[in-house]
N, C-alpha and C positions, 0 to 999 in steps of 0.2 A: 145592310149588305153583309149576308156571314163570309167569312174568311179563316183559315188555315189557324189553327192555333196558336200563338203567339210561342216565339224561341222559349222564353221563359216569364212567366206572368209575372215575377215581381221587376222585371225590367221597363226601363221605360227610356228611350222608347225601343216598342214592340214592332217587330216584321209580320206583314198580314199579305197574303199573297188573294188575288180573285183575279175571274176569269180574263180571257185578251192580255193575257202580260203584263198586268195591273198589277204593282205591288204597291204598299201602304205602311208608311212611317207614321206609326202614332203613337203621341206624347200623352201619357197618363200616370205623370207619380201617384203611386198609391199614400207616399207620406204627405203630401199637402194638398191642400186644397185649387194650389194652379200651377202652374208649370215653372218649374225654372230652369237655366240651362248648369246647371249644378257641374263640377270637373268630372263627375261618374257617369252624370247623364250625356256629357259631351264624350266620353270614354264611348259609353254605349251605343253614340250616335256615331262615331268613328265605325264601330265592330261593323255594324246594319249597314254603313256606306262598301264597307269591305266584299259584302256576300253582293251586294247591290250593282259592284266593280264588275265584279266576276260573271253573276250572270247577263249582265247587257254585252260583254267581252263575246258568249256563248252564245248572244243572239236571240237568250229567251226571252224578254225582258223588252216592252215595248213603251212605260212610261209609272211613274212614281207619284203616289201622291201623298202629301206633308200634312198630317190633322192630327188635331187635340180628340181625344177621349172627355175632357172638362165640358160641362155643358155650358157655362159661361166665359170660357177665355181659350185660350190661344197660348201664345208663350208669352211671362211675364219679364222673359230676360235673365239676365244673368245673375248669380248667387249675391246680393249685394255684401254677404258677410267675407266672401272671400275677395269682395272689392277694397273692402275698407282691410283686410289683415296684409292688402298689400304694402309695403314700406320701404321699398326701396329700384327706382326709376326699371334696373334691369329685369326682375321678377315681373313690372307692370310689360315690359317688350315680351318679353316669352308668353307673358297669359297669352296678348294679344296674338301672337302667333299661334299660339295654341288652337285659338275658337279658329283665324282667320286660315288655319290649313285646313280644318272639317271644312268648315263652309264652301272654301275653294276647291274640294270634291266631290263635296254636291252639287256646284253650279259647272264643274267637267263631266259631268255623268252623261254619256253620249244619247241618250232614253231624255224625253221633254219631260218637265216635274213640275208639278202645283201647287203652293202653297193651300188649301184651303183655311180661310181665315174665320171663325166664330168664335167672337170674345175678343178682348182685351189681349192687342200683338205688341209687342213694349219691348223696345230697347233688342238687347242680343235677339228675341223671337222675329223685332221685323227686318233683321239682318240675313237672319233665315230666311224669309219669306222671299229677300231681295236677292238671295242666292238661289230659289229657283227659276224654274225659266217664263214661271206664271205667276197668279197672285189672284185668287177669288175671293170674295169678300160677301158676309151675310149682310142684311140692312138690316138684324138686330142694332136695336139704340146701344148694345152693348158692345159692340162692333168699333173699336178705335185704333187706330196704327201712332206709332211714332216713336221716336227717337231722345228720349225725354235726358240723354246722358249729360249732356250740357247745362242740365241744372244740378247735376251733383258735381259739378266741378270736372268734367272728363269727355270725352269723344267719344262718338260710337269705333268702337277698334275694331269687330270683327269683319270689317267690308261697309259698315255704314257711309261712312266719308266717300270712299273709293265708290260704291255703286252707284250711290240716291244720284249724284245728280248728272251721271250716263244714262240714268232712266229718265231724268225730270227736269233736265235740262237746269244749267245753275240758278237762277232766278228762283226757282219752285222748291227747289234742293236746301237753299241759304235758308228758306224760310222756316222747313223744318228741322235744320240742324240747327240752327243759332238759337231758338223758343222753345224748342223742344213740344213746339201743339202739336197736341193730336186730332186724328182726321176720322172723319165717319165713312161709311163704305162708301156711299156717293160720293163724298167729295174725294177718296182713293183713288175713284175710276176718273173724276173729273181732272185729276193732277196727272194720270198718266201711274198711278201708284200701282193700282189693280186694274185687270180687265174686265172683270165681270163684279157686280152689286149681283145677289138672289136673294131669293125669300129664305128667310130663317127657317119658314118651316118647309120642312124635305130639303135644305138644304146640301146636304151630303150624295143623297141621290143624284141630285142638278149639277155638281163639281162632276160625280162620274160620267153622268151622258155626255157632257159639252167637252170634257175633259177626253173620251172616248172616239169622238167625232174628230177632234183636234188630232189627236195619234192617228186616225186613218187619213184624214183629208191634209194635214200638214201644217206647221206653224201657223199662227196667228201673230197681228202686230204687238207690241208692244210697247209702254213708253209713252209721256207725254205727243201729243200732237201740237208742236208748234210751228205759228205762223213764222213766215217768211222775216220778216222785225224780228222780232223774237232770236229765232238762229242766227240772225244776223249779229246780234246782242253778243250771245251766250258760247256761241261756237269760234268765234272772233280773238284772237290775241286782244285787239285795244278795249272791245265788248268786255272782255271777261277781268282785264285789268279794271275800267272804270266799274263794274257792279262790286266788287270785290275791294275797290278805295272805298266807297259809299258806303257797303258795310260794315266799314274799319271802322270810318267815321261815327256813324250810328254806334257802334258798339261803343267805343274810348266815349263818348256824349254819356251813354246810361248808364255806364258802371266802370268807365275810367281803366284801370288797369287791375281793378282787385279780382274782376272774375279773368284768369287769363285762358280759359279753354273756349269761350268764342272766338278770339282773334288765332290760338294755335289751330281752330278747325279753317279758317280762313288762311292760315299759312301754309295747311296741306294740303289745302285744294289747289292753291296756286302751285306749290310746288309739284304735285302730282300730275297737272294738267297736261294732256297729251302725251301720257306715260301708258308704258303697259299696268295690265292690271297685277300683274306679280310687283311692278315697281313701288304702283301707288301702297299697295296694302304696305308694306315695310316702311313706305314714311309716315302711315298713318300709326304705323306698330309702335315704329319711336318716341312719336310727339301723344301716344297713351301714355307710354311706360312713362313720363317725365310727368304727365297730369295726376297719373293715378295716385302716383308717391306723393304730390304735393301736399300739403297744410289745407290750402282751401280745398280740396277735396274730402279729407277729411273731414272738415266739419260741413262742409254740405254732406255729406253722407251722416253722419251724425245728425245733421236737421231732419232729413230722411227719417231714419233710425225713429226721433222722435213723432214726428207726424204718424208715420205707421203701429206706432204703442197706442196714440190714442186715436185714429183711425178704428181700429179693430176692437179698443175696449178693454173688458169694460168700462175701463175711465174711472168709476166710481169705486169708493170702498166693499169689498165683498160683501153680499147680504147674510147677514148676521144668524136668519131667521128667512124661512118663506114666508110671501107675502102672505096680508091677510084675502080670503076670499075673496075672487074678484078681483082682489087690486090691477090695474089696467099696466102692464110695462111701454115703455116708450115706443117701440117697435108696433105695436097692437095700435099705436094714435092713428085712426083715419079722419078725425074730428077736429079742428081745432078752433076753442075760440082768442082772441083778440082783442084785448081791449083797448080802445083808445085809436083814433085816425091820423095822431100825428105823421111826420115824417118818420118816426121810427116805428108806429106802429103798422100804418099803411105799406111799409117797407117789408115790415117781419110779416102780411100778411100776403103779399105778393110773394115772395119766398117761398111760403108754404103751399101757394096754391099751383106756385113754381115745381114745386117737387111732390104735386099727387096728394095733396090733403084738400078736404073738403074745408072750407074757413069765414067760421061767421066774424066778421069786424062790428063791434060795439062800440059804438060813439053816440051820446045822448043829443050832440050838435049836430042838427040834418044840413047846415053847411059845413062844419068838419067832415062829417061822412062822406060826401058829394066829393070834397077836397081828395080826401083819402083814396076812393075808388077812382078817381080820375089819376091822380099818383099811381097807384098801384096798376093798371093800365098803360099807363106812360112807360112806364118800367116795362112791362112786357111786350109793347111795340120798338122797345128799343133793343130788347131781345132775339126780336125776329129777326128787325133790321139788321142786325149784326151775323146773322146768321146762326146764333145760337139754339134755336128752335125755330121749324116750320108755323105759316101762318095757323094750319090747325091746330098746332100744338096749342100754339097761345091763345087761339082762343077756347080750346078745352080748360086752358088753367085758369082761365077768368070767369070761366061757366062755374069754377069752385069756387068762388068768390064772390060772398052774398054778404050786403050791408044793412045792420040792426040799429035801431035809434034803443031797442032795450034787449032785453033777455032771452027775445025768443031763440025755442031752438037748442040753447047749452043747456036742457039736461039731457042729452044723448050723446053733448062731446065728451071725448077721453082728455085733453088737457085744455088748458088756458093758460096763456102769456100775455100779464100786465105789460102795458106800455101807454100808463097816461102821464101826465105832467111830473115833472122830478120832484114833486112837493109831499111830504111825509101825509102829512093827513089826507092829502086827495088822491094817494095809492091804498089810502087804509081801506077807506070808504066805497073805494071801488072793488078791491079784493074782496072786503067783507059781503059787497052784493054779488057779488059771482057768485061766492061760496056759497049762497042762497039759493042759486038758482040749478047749482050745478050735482050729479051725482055725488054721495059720498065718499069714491073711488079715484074720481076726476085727480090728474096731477094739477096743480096750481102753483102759478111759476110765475116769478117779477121780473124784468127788465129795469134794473135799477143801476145809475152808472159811480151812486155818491151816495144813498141810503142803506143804512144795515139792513142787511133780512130778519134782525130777528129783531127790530124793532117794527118792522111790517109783521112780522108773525103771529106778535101781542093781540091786532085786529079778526084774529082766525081762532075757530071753531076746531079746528084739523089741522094743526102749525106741521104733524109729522109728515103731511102730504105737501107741504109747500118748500119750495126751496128759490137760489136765482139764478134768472135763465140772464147771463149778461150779452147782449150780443152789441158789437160796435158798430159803428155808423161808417159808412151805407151798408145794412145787412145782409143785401146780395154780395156783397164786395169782401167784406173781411170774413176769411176762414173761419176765425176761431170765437169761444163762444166759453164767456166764464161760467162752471157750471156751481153754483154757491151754495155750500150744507152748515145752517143755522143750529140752534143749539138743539132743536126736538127734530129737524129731517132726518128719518130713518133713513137706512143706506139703500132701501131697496126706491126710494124716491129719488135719491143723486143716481141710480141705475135706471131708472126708467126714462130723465130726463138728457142722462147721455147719449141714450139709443135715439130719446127723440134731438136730439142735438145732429147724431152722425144721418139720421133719417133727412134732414135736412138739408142733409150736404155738408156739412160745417164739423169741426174737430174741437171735443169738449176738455176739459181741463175745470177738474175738479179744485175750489180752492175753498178755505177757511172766509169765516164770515168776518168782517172789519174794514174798517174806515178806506174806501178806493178799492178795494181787494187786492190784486194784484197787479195788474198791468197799469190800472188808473192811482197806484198808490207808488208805484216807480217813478212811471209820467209824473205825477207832479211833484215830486223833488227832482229830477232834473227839469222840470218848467222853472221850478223855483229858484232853482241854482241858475238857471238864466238870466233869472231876471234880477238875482242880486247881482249878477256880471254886469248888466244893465245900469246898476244904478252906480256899481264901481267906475265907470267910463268906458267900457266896452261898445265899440260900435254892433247895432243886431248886424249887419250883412259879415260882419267878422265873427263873430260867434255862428251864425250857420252856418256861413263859409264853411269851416272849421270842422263840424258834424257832419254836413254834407261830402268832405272830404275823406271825414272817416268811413262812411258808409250808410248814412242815414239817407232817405230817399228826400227828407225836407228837416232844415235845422231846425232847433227848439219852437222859435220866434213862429216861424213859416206854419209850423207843426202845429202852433197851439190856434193860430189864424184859420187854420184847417178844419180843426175840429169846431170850432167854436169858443169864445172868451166867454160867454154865458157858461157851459158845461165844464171848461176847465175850472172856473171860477166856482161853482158850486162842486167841484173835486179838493179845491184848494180850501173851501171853507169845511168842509168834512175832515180834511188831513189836520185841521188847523185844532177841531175840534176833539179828534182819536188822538191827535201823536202829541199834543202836547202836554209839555214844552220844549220837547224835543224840534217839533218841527215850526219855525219862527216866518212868517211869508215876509214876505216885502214889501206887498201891497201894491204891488204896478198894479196887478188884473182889478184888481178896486178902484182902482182912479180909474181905468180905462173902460170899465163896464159905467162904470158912474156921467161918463160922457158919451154915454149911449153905443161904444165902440162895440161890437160883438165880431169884428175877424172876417173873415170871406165874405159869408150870408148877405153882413152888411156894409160889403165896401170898404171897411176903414176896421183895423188894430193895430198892428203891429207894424204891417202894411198896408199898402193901397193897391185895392184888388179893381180887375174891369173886367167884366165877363166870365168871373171864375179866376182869373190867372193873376198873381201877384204882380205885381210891378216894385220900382224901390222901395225901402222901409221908408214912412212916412213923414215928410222932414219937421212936422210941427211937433212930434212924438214927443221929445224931451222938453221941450217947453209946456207940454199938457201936464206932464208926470212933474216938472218944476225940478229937473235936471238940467246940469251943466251938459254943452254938447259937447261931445267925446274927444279927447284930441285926436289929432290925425295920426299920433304915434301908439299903437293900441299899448297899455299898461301892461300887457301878458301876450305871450306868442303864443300859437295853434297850441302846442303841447301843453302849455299849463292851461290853457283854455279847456280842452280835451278831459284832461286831468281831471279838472273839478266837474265836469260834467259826469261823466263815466263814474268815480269814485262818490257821489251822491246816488247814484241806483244801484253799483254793488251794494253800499252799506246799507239800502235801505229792503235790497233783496235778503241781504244775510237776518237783520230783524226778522223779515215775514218768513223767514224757515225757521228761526228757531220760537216765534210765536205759532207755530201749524197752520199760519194761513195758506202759506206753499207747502204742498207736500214734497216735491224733489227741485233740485238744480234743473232737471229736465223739463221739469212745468214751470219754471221760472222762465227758461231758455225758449223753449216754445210759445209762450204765451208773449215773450217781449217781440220774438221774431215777426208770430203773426198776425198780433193787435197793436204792439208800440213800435214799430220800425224799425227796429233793432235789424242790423245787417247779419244776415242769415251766412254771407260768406268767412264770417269773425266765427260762428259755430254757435254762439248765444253769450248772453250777457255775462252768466257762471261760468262757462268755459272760457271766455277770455278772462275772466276774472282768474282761474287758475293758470293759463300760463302768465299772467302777470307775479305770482304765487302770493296767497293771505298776507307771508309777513312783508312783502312788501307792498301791498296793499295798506295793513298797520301803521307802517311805516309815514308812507305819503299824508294818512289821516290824521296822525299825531300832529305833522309837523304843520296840516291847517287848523286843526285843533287850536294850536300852539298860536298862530296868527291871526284870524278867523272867528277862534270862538266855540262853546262845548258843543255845538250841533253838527261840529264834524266829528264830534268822539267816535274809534270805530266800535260797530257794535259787539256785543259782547261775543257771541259765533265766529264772526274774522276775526277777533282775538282769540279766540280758541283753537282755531284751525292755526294762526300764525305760530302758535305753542307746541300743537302737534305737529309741524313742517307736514300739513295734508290739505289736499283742495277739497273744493265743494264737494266735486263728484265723489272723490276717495272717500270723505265721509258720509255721504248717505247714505240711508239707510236704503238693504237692497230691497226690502219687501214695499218700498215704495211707502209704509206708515210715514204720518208726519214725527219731526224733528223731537225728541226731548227740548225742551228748555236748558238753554246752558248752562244755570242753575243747578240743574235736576241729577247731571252730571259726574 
């Protein structure tokens, strides 16, 4: 549809005028790649609402419509850099007012307005959307709405609070304010969000005809359709009080008091309810400016921060050199093979066939394989069921999911990812026969959670094309995915397996090759450290207790039950074998794997598991291990408990940076967030480690050094920063290289 030349091209957004009194708001930064609502671009969008005043004032002017120029998104929301430079409660009130007075003159514009939505509508853009007086929506799979502010520590201020659940009725509203999920275009129109789902393609056309019809013929409804119950619920003084306890409740149960922007958006609902809408926005205004300044906003924004560095990439070290000829980048894989049908690998092959890859699974046992595809299956009906994907989806991604007793087929795949038994020679063995069978090109990639790469590399023809692909269990589940460069993986190999890392849906983090890597070489020195608390007299429900208090989603005990005692145990015999005699076990996980204990899977570790779910710790436990049982008066309170735990994965974080297995604080921080449970609302493990500051970090180590024994010595890194009076972060290096050796210094 051509229209009127834009006021000025480098603006965004741009005035488009077409025929019947149509005028058109469209958002196109020319500097980035998606929209944001930037303080210039909302300046801009003030000017545009001005001339837009004026002529509906004049009668010319019969209806408005709100679109992206981006061919995949919509608005992505607000600048997040001028979110986090906020520092002080009254600056976060004024932003707040700032967006929430545009908005609140585009929803008085006396002319009906549409959002048209295609892409990704996020945060401040679907606050926009909810300020006009419609909301159409493509059924591009790209197509998502929602409110995601509640996970960075904050509320939506620009009207989100105040609007969503006048349109959605509370019930519907709680659901997307408190979670922050986002929604597809059906399920928009099914909530009362949008009115109309269209076809992506011609969409724009379809906004104006139905859009056109509507200005002649007259409003449409708008707004959830609720039942009779329902309104009875939600419209109700006593209705609106009990959904709004229940919520409380549910919140304090999952995250206690440390996230406090769920329960302040439940505070302004309540307080705003049956207010004008001038009223509501101002107490939403306040209880921002109070979130935004907060500590936990910050470092949820900070976690942000990171997520979107390796998101976007390229994760790996720059390439040095173009590839040789050929060489296949990660991006380019529509092939993948799979070795191995266990649970991890049948896992890692559903994933893939999850996300658009063709994927041969190789397992030489035709009941492993049978196991496998039946898993992998299972997963994707439970997919459906969830509503994550249409039944045809799932079953196009199974149609990409073909099971090999050998080789056929991998020479036309672009990579392969080992996942057979944790055993050094029977990953050699099978690598080596891939590499036989596969192009010279092919990336070749291990799933190893306790083995070096570059002692798997020794069995390769091509060690510069092999590198490890670490992914954690369950690998639909956890984000993130160690991406591990050996002593010959060229960098354009750690580049190719990023891309196929972020192709997968999943966020890579490059790290140094060595004993656990990084997330599994943390874990277990704080496993360890548990379990010498363990043998001190510590009760386990008071050491989780303890962790779980601090922000762990499951304490050490609980944690290692989780994973597994077999996997942690062959973690702890790797560490045992790299760090020492630095790193001393204590030997529980040997006595308990020796009595056939393995943790969940099997019923019985730490605890006693029924149907999945923990029950007490196990009261024979210390009589198996040949421990005294605990007194009832624990030897250490929460804090010194805390102490040693915390202070065992700083020290053993500051090692792995200044050996290059971590290249920053930030890949430390990220990777504990999103593979060790590290509570994402503390900012990460280095950055609490720095408001703690090094020398007092030194300090604390000395004095268990002193008690304890040399394996708390701190390392020699936190002794260097506590000299400098500098934290982790202040020290890194900015170009992201790993660490000199503090030696080197």
């Amino acid at each position: 549809m051509a229209g009127q030349p834009p006021v000025s091209a480098a603006d965004s957004p741009i005035l488009l005028r077409e025929e019947e009194g149509i005028a058109v708001i469209r958002f196109d930064d020319p500097e980035r790649r998606a929209n944001l609502l930037t303080e210039e671009v909302m300046g801009a969008l003030g000017a545009v609402l001005g001339q837009l005043e004026e002529e509906a004032r004049l009668g010319s002017l019969t209806g408005v419509v709100v679109e992206s120029g981006k061919t995949d998104s919509f608005i992505l929301g607000a600048d997040i850099e001028a979110i986090a430079a906020i520092e002080d409660p009254d600056t976060g009130v004024e932003a707040a007012r700032f967006g929430q007075r545009i908005f609140r003159r585009l929803e008085q514009l006396p002319i009906p307005t549409v959002a048209a939505i295609h892409g990704a509508c996020v945060g401040g853009g679907m606050e926009l959307a909810l300020a006009c007086t419609y909301r159409f929506v493509s059924n591009d799979p790209r197509t998502r709405m929602g409110l995601p502010e509640v996970q960075l520590g904050i509320l939506p201020a620009w009207g989100g609070t105040t609007r969503l659940p006048r349109l959605l009725g509370l019930g519907s509203a709680l659901e997307l304010l408190l979670t922050g999920r986002m929604v597809d275009g059906d399920r928009a129109v099914a909530l009362g969000l949008a009115e109309k789902c269209l076809p992506a393609e011609g969409f724009g056309e379809a906004v104006r005809d139905i859009f056109r019809r509507i200005v002649q013929t007259g409003r449409i409804r708008t707004g959830a359709r609720r039942a009779l119950p329902r309104r009875l619920l939600e419209d109700t003084a006593p209705g609106r009080r009990a959904l709004l306890a229940s919520a409380a409740r549910r919140i304090r149960t999952s995250s206690g008091e440390h996230m406090p922007a769920p329960l302040r958006i439940l505070e302004v609902i309540r307080r705003s309810s049956g207010s004008s809408v001038d009223r509501a926005l101002e107490i939403e205004a306040r209880a921002a400016g109070e979130l935004l300044a907060s500590r936990t906003s910050k470092h949820l924004i900070h976690v942000f921060q990171l997520r979107e560095r390796a998101r976007k990439g390229p994760g790996g070290p720059a390439p040095s050199r173009p590839g040789p000829a050929g060489e296949i980048r990660g991006e380019e894989v529509e092939g993948l093979g799979v070795l191995g049908a266990g649970l991890m690998g049948s896992g890692l092959a559903q994933l893939a066939a999850f996300r658009g890859l063709r994927v041969r699974m190789r397992d030489p046992d035709p009941g492993a394989l049978a196991d496998g595809l039946r898993r992998a299956t299972r997963l994707t009906d439970r997919a459906v069921e969830r509503g994550r994907i249409s039944r045809g989806d799932g079953d196009r991604a199974m149609a990409r999911l073909s099971g090999d007793l050998d080789f056929s087929g991998f020479a036309s795949l672009e990579a392969v990812l080992e996942a057979v038994d944790e055993r050094l020679h029977i990953k050699r063995e099978a690598l080596s026969e891939a590499e036989s069978h596969v192009s010279p090109d092919c990336l070749l990639t291990t799933n190893t959670a306790s083995l070096q790469v570059e002692r798997l590399a020794r069995a390769l023809e091509r060690p510069h094309r092999f590198c490890g692909m670490h992914f954690f269990h369950p690998p639909h589940r956890v984000p993130l995915v160690e991406v591990v460069q050996a002593r010959e993986t060229t960098p354009e190999t750690i580049e190719a397996a990023c891309a196929l890392v972020r192709r997968l849906g999943k966020l890579p983090v490059v790290v140094g090759d060595g004993p656990g890597f990084v997330v599994n070489r943390i874990l277990g020195q704080y496993f360890n450290e548990a379990t010498l608390l363990l043998e001190e007299g510590l009760q386990i429900g008071m050491v989780d207790g303890t962790m779980e208090a601090f922000g762990f989603p499951s304490g050490p005990f609980r944690q290692m039950d989780g994973l597994g005692l077999d996997l942690v145990g062959q973690v702890e015999v790797a560490l045992r074998e790299g760090l020492s005699p630095r790193f001393t076990s204590s030997g529980v996980l040997e006595r308990l794997l020796a009595q056939g204990r393995v943790g969940r899977d099997g019923g019985l570790g730490f605890y006693r598991w029924v149907d999945g779910e923990s029950k007490d710790p196990d009261p024979e436990l210390h009589a198996i291990l040949g421990l005294a049982r605990p007194p009832r008066r624990s030897p250490l309170d929460p804090t010194a408990i805390r102490a040693r735990l915390i202070l065992a994965m700083i020290n053993e974080a500051a090692y792995l940076l200044d050996e290059g297995v971590a290249r920053s604080p930030g890949d430390v921080d990220l990777a504990m967030i999103m593979a060790g449970g590290f509570p994402p609302f503390r900012g990460g493990l280095l950055r609490f480690a720095d408001e703690i500051h090094p020398r007092s970090l030194v300090e604390r180590l000395e004095r268990l050094e002193e008690s304890l024994g040399a394996g708390y010595a701190p390392a020699p890194l936190l002794q260097r920063l506590a000299r400098e009076d500098r934290g982790f972060y202040a020290a890194s290096p900015e170009s992201g290289a790993p660490w000199a050796p503090s030696g080197d210094r």
